[in-house]
N, C-alpha and C positions, 0 to 999 in steps of 0.2 A: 660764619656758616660756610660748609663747604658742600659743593654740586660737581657735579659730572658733564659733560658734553658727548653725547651722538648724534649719530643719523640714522636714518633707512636708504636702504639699498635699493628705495622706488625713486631716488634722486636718478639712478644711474638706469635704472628698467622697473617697468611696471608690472605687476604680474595679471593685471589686468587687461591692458593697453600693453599688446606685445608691438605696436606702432609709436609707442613713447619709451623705447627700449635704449641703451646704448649697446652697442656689439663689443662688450667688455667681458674679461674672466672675473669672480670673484675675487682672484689677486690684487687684479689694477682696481677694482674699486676699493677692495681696504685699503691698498697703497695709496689711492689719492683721497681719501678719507684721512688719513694720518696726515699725507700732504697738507690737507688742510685742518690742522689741529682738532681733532674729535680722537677720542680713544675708546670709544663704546660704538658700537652695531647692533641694529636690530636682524633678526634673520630675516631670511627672501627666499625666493623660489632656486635661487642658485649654490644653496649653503647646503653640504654633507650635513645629512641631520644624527653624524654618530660623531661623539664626540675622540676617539682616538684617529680620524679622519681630520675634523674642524679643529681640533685644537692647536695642533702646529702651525695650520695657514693662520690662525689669528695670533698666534705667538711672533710670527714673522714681522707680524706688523704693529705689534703691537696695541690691538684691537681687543676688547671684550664684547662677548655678548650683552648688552643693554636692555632686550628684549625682543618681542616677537609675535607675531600675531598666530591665532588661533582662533580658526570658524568654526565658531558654536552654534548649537542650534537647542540651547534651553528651551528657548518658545516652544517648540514643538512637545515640549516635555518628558525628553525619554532623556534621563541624566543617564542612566548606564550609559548610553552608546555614547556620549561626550567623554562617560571617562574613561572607555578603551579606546578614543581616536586621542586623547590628549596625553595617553601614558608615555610613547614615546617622546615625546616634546617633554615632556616634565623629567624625565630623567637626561635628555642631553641638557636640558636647562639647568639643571640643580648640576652636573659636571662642569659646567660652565662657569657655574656662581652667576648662575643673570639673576637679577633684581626681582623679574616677572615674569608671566607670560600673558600678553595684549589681549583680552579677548574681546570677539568682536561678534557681535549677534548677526548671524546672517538670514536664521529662518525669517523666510518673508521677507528680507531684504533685498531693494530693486537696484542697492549699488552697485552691480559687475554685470547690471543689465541693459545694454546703453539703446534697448527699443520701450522702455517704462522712462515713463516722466517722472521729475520729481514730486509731481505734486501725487504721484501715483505710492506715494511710499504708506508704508504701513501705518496701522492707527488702531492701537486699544482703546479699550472702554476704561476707566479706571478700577474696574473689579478685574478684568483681562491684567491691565499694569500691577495691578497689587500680587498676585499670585503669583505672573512672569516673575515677580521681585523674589517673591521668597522659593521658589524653585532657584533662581541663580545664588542665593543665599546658601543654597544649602551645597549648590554647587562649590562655589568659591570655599565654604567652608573645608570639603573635600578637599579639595585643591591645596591648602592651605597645611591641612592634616598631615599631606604626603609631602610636602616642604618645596612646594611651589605656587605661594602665591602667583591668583592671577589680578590684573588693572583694566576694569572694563572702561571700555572705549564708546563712549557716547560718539555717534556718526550720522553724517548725513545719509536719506535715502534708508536708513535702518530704523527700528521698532523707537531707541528710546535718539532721537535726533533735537528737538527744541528745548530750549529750558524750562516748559514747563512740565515735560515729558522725564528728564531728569530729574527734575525735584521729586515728582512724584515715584519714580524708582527709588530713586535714596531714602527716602519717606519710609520706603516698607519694604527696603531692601537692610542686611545687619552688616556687623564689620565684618564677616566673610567676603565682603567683596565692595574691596576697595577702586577708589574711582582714577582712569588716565583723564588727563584733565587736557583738552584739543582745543586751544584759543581758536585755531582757523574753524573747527568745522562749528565750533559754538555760534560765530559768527555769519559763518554762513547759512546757519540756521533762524538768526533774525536775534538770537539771545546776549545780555549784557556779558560781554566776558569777565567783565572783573566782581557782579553780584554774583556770579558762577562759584567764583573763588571763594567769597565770604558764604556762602552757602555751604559750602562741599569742604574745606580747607582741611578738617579733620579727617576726612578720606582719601587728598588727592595722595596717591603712592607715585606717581608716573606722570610728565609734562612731554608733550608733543607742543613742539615749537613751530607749526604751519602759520605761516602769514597768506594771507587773502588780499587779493584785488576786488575792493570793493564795486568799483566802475565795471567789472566783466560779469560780476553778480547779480547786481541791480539789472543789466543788460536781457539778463535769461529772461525765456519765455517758458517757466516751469508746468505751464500744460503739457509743452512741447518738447522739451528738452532733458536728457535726464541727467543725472550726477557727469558719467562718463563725459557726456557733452563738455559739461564744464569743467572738467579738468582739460579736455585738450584745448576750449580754450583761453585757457590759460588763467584758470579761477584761484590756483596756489601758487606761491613762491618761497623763498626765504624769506626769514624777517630780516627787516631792513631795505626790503621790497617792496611793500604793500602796503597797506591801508593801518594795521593793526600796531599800535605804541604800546611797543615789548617792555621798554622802561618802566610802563603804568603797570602791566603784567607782571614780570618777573620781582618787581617792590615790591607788591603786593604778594605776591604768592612768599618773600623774605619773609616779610611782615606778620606772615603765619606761622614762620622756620621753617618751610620747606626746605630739606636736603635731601638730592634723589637726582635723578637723570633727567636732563633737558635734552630733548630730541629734535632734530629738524628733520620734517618729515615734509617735502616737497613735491608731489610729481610734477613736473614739466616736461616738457618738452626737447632733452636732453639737444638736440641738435638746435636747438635756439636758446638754451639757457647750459650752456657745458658745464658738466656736473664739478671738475674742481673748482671753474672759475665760480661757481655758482654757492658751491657749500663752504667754499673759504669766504667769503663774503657773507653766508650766513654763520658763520664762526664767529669771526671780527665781530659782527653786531650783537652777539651775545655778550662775549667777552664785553665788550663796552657797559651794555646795560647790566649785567648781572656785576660787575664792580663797581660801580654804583650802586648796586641797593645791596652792597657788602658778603658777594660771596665771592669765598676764592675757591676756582678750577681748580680740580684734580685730578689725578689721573686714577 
């Protein structure tokens, strides 16, 4: 079987937390992404989003697009408007040949709002979740039509976050829209990462490699504290850092034939965790466990 290795460029700045930034050009971070063995990028707030601009900086270094996030706002239910803010994106994307593009539900989401707690995140009814489902169905199938698939992103702090919140999307959402599959944020959600897998294994298109600190987890005071909180402090890392056995993961998701992009997607705290030294270390520990459960990296 073969896979792919990226990152996101929230290793290096967040576009959230402009205080968990490094003062880097989009160069020096693909150059130390390649430094450290990744040949796929997802985009960020720093990337020319036309592609006779972006295509030479990622030639330079030998980088491809891997993917890319995109705030949707299905729930609210006006699919026109999603799909004249995603037209652009969908065509540098299909120039690019990326895989996907991320999407990530924001209406109602209190994750870029670091004065909402998390326990303050959103909550359907199961008639609310079934219809969200088939409104993003019909989305993705759009998407899909014009020859860019998207990989929705189950997220803390957002509409579909716990695994029983998941299930139930999948349930009564179609193959128009396949699942990014997020060991950290599953976990930070309370949910079994590897029933996650045997669940969904037939949709996952998209792996996000976030490791979690489970001890800064359990810590929160989620009346009080909201997503933002916990990433500054210090609730994600690289795998091979945290809590979560990527070995038991990334077998398991073999075990299925998963072949596709594994992504490390870290924010920290760049001036305490430097982003080469930090994503060559989450490199290394992929490379380990994904030769073990028999996949070879390619470029």
């Amino acid at each position: 079987m073969k896979a792919r290795l990226g990152i996101s460029p929230i290793c290096w700045w967040n576009d959230d937390l402009v205080e968990l930034s490094d003062d880097v050009s989009l160069e020096e971070c693909l150059s130390q992404a390649a430094q450290a063995g990744y040949t796929g990028m997802e985009t960020g707030r720093r990337f020319p989003m036309n592609i006779d601009e972006l295509g030479p900086i990622l030639s330079r270094h030998g980088i491809s697009v891997c993917g890319g996030w995109f705030s949707g706002t299905i729930l609210d239910g006006d699919i026109e408007e999603n799909k004249d803010r995603i037209r652009a994106q969908m065509e540098l994307f299909k120039a690019a040949k990326a895989p996907c593009i991320v999407y990530g539900e924001v209406a109602g989401s209190i994750q870029g709002d670091r004065s909402k707690p998390l326990a303050s995140k959103p909550r359907l009814s199961d008639d609310e979740m079934k219809a969200y489902a088939r409104r993003m169905t019909q989305f993705g199938e759009w998407c899909a039509e014009q020859g860019m698939p998207l990989s929705y992103h189950h997220h803390m702090a957002a509409v579909v976050e716990t695994e029983q919140e998941l299930d139930l999307f999948m349930a009564n959402s179609g193959e128009g829209i396949p699942l990014l599959y997020d060991a950290g944020h599953m976990a930070f959600a309370g949910g079994d990462v590897l029933r996650v897998i045997d669940n969904h294994h037939k949709r996952i298109t998209h792996v996000h490699t976030k490791d979690v600190r489970m001890d800064v987890i359990d810590a929160l005071d989620r009346s009080k504290e909201s997503f933002l909180d916990a990433v500054v402090k210090g609730a994600f890392t690289v795998p091979g850092d945290g809590s979560l056995d990527f070995k038991a993961i990334v077998t398991r998701l073999a075990g299925y034939g998963y072949e596709g992009w594994f992504v490390v997607e870290a924010e920290q705290d760049p001036k305490k965790a430097p982003p080469l030294e930090w994503s060559t270390k989450g490199n290394k520990e992929l490379h380990r466990v994904m030769a073990l459960a028999g996949y070879e990296v390619v470029a």
